[in-house]
N, C-alpha and C positions, 0 to 999 in steps of 0.2 A: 644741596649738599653743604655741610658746613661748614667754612674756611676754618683751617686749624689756625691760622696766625693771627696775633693778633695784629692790628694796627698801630705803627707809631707814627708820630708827629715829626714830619724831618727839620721842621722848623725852629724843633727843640736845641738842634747843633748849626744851627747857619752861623756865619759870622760875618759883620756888617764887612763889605770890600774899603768902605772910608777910616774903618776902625783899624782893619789890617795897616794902607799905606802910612796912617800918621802915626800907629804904635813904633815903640820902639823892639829890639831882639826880643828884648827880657819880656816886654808886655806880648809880643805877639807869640813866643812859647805857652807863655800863661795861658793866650788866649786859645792856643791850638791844644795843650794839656786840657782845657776845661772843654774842649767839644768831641773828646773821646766818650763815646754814652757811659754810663754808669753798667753797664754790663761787662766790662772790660776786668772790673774791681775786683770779680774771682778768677778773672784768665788766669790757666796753668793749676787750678785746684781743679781736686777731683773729689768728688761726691757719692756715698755710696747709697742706695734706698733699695727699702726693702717691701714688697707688696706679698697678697698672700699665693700669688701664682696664676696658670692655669688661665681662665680668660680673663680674669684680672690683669694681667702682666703687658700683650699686647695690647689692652687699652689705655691705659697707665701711661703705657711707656708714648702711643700716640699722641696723647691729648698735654702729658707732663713732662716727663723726663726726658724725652728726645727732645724736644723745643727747649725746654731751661738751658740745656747743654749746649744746644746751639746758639742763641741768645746772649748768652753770658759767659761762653766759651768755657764751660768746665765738661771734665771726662766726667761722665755718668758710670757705676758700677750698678747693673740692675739686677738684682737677685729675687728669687722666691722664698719669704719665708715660714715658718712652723705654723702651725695651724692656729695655735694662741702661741704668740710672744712672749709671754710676762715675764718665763723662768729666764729666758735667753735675754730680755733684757734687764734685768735683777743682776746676772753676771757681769757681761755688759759691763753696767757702774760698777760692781763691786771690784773687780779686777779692772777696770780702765782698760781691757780691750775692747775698743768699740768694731761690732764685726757691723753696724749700720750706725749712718749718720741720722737718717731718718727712714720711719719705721712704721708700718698702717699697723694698727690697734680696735682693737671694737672697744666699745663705750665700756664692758663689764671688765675689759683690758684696766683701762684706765681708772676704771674705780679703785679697782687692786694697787696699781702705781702711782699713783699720785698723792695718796697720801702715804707714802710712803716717804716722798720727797726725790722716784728714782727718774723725773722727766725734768727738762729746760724749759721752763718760762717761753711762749711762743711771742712776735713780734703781731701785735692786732691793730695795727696801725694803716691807713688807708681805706681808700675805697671799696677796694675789693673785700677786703676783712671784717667791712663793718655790713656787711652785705649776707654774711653768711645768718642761715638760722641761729635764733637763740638758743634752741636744744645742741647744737653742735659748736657751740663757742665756749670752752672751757681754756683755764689760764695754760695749761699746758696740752692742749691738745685741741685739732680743729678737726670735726667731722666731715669727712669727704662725701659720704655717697651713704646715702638708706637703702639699708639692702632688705630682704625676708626669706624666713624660712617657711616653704610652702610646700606641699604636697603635686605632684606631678605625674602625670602616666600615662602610656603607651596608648594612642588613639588606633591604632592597629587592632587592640588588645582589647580595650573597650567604648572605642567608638570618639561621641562626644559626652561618656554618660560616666566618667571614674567617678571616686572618690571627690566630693567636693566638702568634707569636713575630716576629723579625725575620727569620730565614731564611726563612719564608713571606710576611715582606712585601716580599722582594727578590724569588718566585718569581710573575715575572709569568706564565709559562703555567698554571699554578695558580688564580692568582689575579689577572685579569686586569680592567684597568681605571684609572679616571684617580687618579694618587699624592700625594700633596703632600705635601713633608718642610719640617722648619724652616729657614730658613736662616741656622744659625751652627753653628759648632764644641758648641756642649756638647749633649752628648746624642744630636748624633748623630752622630759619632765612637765613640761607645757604640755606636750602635744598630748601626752597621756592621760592628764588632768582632763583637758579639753574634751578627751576622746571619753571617758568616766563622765559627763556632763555637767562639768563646772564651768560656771557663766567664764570670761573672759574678766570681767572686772572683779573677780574672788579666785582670780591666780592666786594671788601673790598674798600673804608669805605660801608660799609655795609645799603643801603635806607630803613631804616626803614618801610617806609609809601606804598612801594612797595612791600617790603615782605609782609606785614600783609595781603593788599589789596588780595593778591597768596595765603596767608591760609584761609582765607574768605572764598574760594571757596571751600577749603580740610575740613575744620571743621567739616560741617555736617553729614561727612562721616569717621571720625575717632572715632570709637566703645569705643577705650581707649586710656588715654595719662598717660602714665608708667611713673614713678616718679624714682624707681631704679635697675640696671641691673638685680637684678635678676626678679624681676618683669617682665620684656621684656623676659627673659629666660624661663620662667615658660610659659608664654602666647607663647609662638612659638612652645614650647612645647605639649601644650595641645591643638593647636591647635582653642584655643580662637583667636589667628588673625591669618591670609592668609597670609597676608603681614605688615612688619614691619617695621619701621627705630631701628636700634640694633644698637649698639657695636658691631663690627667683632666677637670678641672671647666668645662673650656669641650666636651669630648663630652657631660658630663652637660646642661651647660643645654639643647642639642639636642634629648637626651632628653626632660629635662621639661617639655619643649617640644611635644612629640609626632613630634618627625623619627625614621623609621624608620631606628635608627642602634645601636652596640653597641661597647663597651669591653672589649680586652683586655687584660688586668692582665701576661699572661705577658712576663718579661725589661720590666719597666717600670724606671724609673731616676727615685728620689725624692728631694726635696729640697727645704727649709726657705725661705721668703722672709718678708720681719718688716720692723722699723723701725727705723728710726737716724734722728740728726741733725747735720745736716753741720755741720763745729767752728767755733766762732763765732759759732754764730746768734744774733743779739740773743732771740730769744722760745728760747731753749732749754727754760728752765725749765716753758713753759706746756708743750713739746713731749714733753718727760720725764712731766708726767700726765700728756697724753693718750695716751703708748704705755704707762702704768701702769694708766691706763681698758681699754687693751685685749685685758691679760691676764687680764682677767677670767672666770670660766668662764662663766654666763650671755651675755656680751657676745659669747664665739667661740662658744657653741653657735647664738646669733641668724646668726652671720656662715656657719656649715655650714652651717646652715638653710637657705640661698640660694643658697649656692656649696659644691660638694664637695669642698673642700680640708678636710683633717683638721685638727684644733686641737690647741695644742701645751701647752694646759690639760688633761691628762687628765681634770680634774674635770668638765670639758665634756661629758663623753659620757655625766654622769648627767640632760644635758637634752636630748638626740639623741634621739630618738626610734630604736628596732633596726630599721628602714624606712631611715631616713635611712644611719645607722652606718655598714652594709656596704655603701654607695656610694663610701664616704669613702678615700681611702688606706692610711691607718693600722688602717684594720681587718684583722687576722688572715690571712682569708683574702686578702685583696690584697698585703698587705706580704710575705706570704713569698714569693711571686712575683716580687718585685724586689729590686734593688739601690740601693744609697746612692752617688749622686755622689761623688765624691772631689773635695772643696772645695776642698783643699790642695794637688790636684796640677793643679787648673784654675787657682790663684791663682800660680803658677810660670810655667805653661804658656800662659794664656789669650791673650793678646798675638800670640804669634808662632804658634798654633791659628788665629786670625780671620785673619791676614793670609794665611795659605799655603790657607785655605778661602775667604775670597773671590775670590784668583785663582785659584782649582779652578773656583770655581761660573762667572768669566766664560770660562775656559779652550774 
């Protein structure tokens, strides 16, 4: 099991007993002032963060936000929020109400925001920081955890033989039964492409007019379109669909849960969500360590430990257990079966993809 804490050095606050009796008042204040840890620094501030919910939330809260709080003595406020961020924090700045200090973001988030100018400059200083993958190290934002959107379904229903691509999961005679896709442009605009027989490396730029033509055909037969994780989690659950497009780590908790349920990795489509802080927060500075707490490799191997999104500390996977590992994304065998979002051609794109897909889906 994996200890959640980390270890400190007590050695760091001792003070010599000869230095005590020959200081004077004034020096041996000084000296008792400098052996308070530096964790003290935010006591009495309160911190608010924002994750996207659902089984996110209590592993989050295990691995990061309960321990910061204790550690450094700040009130944690921990909330669930919106599915994509961007508008909510675009206000945010624009009004200086900040309803989060710090904020989890997917990578096609951040594309959008940052050049914008609407995130804080992150602190990437130390050990743990310089630690993180290069794809998830950007000036304003530090990727937490690689998630995917994967295809998933009921082993009750078909055994160990579902859908293991998207052309099978469009193949309702095949594979017959109640469907649920996401409802927004990213990923499945992919998934459709995919499912039409386009290589994986001739995604992107992404034909609009070809995707939609390939959900044309899936609509009829999609029972529900799930708006947020746990939403999809609750439905695999119960059972309400056979067959899914999920989040990896919301099929897995199902799993560990004991629903007779199964993950296909094939034609999956991966990608980075993390933390940023939207520009101007008065509590920046506390918000900057706490997402500096959360690159820590111990502190993402607590957070895999709960939830199966892979950690963007490689160092992380020397306390994963090889049980846990190849559940995860990032593992070997699953990542070569997928492809990487194209962040940058969503942060272009994404706008006028949402508007011509939700009047498809009221169409």
């Amino acid at each position: 099991m994996i200890d959640p804490t980390l270890i400190r050095d007590p050695s760091r606050y001792a003070i010599d007993r000869r230095t005590l009796l020959g200081g004077s008042v004034g020096g041996l204040a000084a000296l008792l002032a400098a052996s308070v840890p530096a964790r003290r620094a935010f006591a009495a501030e309160t911190l608010t963060v924002a994750d996207p919910g659902g089984a996110w939330t209590p592993a989050s809260a295990a691995a990061f936000i309960q321990p910061f709080g204790k550690e450094f003595g700040v009130t944690m406020s921990h909330i669930a929020r919106q599915a994509y961020p961007t508008v909510q924090i675009k206000m945010n700045v624009e009004t200086k109400s900040y309803t989060w200090d710090a904020v989890v973001a997917t990578e096609a988030d951040v594309a959008e925001l940052a050049p914008q100018g609407l995130l804080e400059p992150l602190d990437w200083s130390g050990e743990d920081m310089a630690q993180i993958m290069p794809q998830a190290h950007l000036a304003d934002w530090m990727g937490q955890d690689v998630y995917a959107t994967v295809i998933a379904y009921r082993t009750d229903k078909y055994g160990q033989n579902g859908p293991k691509n998207w052309a099978e999961f469009w193949d309702v005679k095949g594979f017959p039964g109640r469907r649920a896709m996401h409802k927004h442009p990213i990923d499945t605009l992919e998934a459709a492409l995919l499912a039409d027989g386009v290589a994986m490396k001739d995604i992107y730029p992404i034909d609009m007019d070809r995707a939609f033509k390939k959900l044309d055909q899936i609509k009829p037969h999609i029972a529900v379109w799930w708006t947020g994780g746990a939403q999809a989690t609750q439905m695999l659950q119960s059972g309400e669909a056979d067959l899914i497009q999920i989040w990896n780590a919301r099929a897995q908790v199902t799993i560990d849960a004991g629903v007779p349920a199964a993950i296909s990795w094939g034609q999956g489509i991966y990608s980075m969500e993390g933390w940023c802080i939207p520009k101007g927060d008065p509590r920046a500075d506390l918000a900057r360590r706490f997402i500096k707490y959360c690159a820590n490799a111990k502190r993402q191997a607590v957070f895999a430990s709960r939830i199966a999104y892979g950690p963007t500390n490689p160092k992380a996977y020397d306390y994963i257990p090889a049980a846990r590992a190849k559940l995860l994304p990032t593992a070997p065998d699953n990542l070569k079966l997928m492809m990487h979002s194209n962040t940058q051609w969503w942060s272009k794109n994404k706008e006028a993809a949402i508007e011509r897909f939700n009047a498809w889906v009221l169409a």
